[in-house]
C-alpha positions in Angstrom: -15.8 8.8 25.9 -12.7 8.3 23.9 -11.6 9.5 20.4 -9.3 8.2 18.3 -8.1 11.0 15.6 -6.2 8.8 12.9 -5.0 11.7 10.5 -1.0 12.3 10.4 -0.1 14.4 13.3 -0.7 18.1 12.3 -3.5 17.5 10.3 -6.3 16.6 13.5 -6.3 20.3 15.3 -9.8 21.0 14.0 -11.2 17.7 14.7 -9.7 18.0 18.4 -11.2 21.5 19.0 -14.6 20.3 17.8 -14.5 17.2 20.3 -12.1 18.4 23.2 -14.6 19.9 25.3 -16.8 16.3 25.3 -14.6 13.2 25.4 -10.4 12.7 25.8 -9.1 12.3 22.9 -6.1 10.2 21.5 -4.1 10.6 18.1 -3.2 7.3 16.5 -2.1 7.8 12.8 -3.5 5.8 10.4 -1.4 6.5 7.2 1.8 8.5 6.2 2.1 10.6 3.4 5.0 10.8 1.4 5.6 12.8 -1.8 6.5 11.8 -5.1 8.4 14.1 -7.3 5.8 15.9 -9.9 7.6 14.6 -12.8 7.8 11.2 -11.9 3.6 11.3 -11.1 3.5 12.8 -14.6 5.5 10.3 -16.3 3.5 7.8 -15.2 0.2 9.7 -15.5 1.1 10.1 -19.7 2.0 6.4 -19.4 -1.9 5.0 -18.9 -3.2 4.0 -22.4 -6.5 5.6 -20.7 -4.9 9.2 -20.4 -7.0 12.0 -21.8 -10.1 9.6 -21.8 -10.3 9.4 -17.5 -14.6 10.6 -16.5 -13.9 11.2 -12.9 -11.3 12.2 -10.5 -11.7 11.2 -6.9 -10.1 13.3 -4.5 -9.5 11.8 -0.8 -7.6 14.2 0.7 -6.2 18.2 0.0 -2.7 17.5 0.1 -3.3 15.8 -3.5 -3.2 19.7 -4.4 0.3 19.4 -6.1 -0.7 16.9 -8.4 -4.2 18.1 -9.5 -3.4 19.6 -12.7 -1.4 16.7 -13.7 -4.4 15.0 -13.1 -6.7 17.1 -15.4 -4.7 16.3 -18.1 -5.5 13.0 -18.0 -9.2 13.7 -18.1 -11.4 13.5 -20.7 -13.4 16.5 -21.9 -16.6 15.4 -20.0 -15.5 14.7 -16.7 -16.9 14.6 -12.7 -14.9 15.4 -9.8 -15.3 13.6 -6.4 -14.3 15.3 -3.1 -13.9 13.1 0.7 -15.0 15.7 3.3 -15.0 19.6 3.8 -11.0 20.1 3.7 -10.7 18.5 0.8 -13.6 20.0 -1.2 -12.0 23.7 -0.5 
């Protein structure tokens, strides 16, 4: 069998341990990260007419960790957090 890992390369060592020892495995990056400067992301957080009144923050991935308390700014008081997978949950 072969898997493809799709992360960024450096980010698919757990996922390769965990499958190594059953099929070959292949990295083939799907996306590239690139960070903004905090203040720009918090510029154009305060700039939503919906900031303070956002009810859920949806977290795909755990290098959003920068940003995060921009981001719960922006929430309202009653709010729900959404986590993608293990990693990003911690």
């Amino acid at each position: 069998m072969l898997v493809a890992l799709t992360r960024e390369p450096g980010h698919n060592e757990e996922l390769r341990q965990w499958v190594a020892t059953s099929a070959d495995v292949v990295e083939v990056p799907l996306t590239a990260t690139l960070y903004r400067p905090r203040s720009d992301v918090d510029v154009e957080i305060r700039r939503s007419p919906h900031f303070g009144s956002f009810r859920s923050l949806v977290v795909t991935s755990a290098r959003v960790r920068k940003y995060l308390q921009l981001a719960k700014e922006a929430l309202a008081t009653d709010f729900e957090v959404y986590s993608v997978g293990r990693a990003t949950t911690r």
